[in-house]
N, C-alpha and C positions, 0 to 999 in steps of 0.2 A: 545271408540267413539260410539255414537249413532245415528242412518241413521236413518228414517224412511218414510216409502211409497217404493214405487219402480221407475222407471225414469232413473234417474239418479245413483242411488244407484252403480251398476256396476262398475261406473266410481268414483266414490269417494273412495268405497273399495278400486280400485288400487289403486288409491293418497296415504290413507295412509299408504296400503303395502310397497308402495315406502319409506314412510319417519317413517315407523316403526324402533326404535333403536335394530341395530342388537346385538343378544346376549340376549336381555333379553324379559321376555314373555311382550306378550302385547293383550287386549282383543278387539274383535269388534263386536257390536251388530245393528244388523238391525233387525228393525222392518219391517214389511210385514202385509199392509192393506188386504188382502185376507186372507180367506174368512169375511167375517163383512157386517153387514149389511148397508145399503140395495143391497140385491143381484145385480149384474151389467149383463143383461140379454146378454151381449156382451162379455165376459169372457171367456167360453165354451160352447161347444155343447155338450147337456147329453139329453136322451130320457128320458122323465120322465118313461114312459112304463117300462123300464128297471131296473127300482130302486127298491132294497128289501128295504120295508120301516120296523122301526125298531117297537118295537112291542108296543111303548109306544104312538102312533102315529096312526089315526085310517087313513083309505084306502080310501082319498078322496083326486080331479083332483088337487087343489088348494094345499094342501099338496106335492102334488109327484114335482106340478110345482116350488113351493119354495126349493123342495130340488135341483131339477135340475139345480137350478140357483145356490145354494149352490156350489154344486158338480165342479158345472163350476169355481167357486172362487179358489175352491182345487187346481182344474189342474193348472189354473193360477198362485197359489204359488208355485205349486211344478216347475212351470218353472222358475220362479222369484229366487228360489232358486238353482235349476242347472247355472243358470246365476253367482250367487254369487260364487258357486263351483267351476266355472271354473276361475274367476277368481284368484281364490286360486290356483289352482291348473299351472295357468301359471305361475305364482308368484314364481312358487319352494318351497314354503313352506307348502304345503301338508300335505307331511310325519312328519312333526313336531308341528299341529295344531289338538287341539282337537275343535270337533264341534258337538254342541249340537243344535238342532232344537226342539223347543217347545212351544206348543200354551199356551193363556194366560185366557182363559177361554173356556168353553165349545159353542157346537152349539147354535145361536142363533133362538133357534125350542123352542114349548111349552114341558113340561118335561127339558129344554136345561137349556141356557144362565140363568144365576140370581138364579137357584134353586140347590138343593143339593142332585139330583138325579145323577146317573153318566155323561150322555148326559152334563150335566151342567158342571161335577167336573173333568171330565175324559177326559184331554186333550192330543195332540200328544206329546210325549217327544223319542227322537231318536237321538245318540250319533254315534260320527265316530271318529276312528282315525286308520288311516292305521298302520300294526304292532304291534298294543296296544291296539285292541277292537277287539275281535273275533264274528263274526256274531251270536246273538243269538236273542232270545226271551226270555222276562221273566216278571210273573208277581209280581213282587215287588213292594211294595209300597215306593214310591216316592213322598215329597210333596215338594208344591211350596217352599217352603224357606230352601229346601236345595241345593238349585242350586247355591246362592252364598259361600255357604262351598266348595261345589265341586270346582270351577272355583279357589278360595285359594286355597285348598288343590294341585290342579292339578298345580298353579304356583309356592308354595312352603313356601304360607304363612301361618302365625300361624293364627289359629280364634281367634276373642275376644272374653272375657269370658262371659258367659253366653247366647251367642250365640243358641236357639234351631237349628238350622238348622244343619243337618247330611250328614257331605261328601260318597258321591256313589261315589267317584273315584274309591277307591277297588273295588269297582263290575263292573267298566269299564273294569279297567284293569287284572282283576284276583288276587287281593289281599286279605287281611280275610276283610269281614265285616258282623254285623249283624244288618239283618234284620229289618224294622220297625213293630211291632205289629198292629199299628192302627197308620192311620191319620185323620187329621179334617177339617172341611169347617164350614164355617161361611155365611151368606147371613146376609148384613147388610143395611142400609139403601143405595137404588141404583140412581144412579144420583144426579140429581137437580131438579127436577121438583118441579111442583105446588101441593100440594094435595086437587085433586079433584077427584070427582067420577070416571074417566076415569084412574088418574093416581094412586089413591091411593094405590093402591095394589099389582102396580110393581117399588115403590119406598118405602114403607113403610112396609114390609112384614119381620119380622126377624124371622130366623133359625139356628140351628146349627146342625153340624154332625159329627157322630165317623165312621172309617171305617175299617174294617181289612181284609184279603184276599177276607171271603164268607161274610161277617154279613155287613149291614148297620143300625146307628140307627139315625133317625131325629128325631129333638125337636122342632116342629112348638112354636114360644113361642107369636104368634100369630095367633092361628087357626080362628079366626072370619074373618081373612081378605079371599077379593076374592080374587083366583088366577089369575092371567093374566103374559103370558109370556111378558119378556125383549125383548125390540127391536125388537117385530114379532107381538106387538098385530094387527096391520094394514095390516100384511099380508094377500092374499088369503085365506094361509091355515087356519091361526086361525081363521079368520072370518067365513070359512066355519063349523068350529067346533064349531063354536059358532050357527050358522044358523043349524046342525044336534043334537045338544044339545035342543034348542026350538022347533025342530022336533019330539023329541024322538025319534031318531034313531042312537045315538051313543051307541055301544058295552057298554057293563054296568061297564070292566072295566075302560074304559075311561070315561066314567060318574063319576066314583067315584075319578077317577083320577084326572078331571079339575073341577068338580061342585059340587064336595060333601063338605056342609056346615053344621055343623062346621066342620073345617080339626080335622085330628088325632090329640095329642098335641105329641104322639110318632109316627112312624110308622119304623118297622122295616125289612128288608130283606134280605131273601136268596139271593145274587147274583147268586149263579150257577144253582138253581134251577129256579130264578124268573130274567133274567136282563133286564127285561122293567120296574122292582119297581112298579110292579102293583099290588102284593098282600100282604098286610099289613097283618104282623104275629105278630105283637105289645100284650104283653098281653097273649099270648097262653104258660101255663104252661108246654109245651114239652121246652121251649124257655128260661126259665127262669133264667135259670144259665148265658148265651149269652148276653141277655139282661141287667144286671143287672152289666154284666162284662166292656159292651159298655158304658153304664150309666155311672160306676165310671170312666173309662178311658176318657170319655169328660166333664165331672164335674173339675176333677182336671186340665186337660186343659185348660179349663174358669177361674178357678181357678189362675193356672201360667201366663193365659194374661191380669189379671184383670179385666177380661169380664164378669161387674155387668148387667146381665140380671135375671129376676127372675128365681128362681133354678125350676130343676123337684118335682115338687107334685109326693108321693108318690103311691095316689088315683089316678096320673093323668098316669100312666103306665096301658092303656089299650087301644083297638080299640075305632075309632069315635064312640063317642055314650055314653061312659062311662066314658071318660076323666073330671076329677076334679069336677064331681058330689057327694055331698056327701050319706052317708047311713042312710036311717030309721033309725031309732028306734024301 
């Protein structure tokens, strides 16, 4: 069953806990409008003053403001969802329910929502199950399509064949499993809009990306286009970024971050070293081996979804500036 919003949600859960057939599993999925834009300035109270802003995000009023309102969506879900919990938990069926909370796309901030930076791809995923989940941490890679394997596997069905998606039950519950090496993001044509000057950039913009513990590799396969964040170009914040960008007065990473034209057609990064994706190591011969290993690993994934996008230029493996330029003579 699928709920979505919040309201009434509480009261339905119960319903059909009530009229769930005992003895065999059964799933229920609620959706939760928080946080999403447009921020609802009535949600919560967050000091903006108080917020460490994250490093891909330059230190302006209008920024701290939209996060605050963010932050206030947060709180609101995470009540929205004790709400749900308890009602399970009156239920008596608690102890025999696994529960996965997971967002379905990233913050809708510029670097965020629509793009294939983490902020964008790197959403909340958190699993309970009293007994059979011991409190941890871990950073394993997890992507979105394997969350209908897990939810089989955990109620005892067989996948269908040819299925990519990879059950993480075992790693709920302490069983063997291994590992993903790399997962992938795709930014594909967003919404519906009109394509005009205003919208063309945050509906027509394609990318893809390979990702493994430390490495990320994106493939702008549109580097001419502007950039403009999903669902926040109208906010304070971007606007003012946009208003310190005409200034000359945004930090130079962020310069190159939001207004460097033509984009990289690679750009590659260290996460541990760099996690605001602000410094493109694309091209740099210490890197090479890395690079070359991410390339094949999302080539053949294009490949396996029959995702006819023009492939990577070999000439085109280098920082902005040097991408798909040919050589003298």
């Amino acid at each position: 069953m699928d709920v979505s919003g919040q309201g009434a949600t509480p009261q339905l859960f119960e319903q059909f806990l009530g009229q769930a057939p005992k003895g065999r599993p059964w799933f229920f999925w609620v959706n939760f409008s928080d946080p999403h834009h447009v921020w609802d300035p009535d949600a919560g109270r967050i000091d903006p003053a108080k917020i460490k802003l994250p490093p891909h995000l330059p230190d302006l009023p209008g920024v701290r403001e939209d996060l605050a309102r963010y932050c206030g969506e947060v709180e609101r879900a995470d009540r929205s969802f004790a709400e749900a919990m308890a009602v399970l938990r009156k239920s008596g069926q608690e102890a025999n329910t696994l529960v996965i909370f997971m967002g379905d796309n990233g913050m809708a901030f510029p670097h965020g929502k629509g793009s294939l930076y983490d902020p964008g791809m790197n959403v909340p995923l958190m699993a309970r199950w009293p007994g059979h989940i011991k409190p941890a941490v871990t950073r394993t890679l997890i992507s979105g399509e394997d969350l209908a394997a897990t939810f089989m596997d955990a109620g005892g069905a067989a996948l269908p064949k040819g299925v990519s998606g990879r059950s993480f039950y075992p790693l709920l519950t302490g069983g063997r499993y291994e590992p993903r090496e790399h997962i992938f993001g795709a930014r594909l044509f967003h919404g519906n809009g009109a394509f005009t000057a205003e919208t063309k950039a945050s509906t027509f913009d394609l990318s893809r990306c390979v990702r493994s513990n430390r490495y990320k590799l994106i493939y702008n396969v549109t580097p001419q286009m502007e950039y403009w964040p999903v669902d926040s170009g109208q906010d304070p914040g971007w606007q003012q970024i946009l208003a310190a960008h005409k200034a000359g007065t945004l930090k130079p990473e962020h310069e190159r971050a939001y207004f460097g034209r033509p984009r990289p057609v690679l750009e590659l990064y260290d996460l541990d070293a760099d996690p605001g994706e602000l410094n493109n190591l694309a091209g740099r011969p210490e890197l090479r081996d890395i690079q070359q290993t991410l390339m094949a690993a999302m080539q053949e994934k294009m490949i396996a979804d029959y995702d006819f996008i023009p492939p990577v230029l070999t000439e085109a493996n280098q920082p902005a500036g040097g991408a798909g330029k040919k050589k003298k003579k």
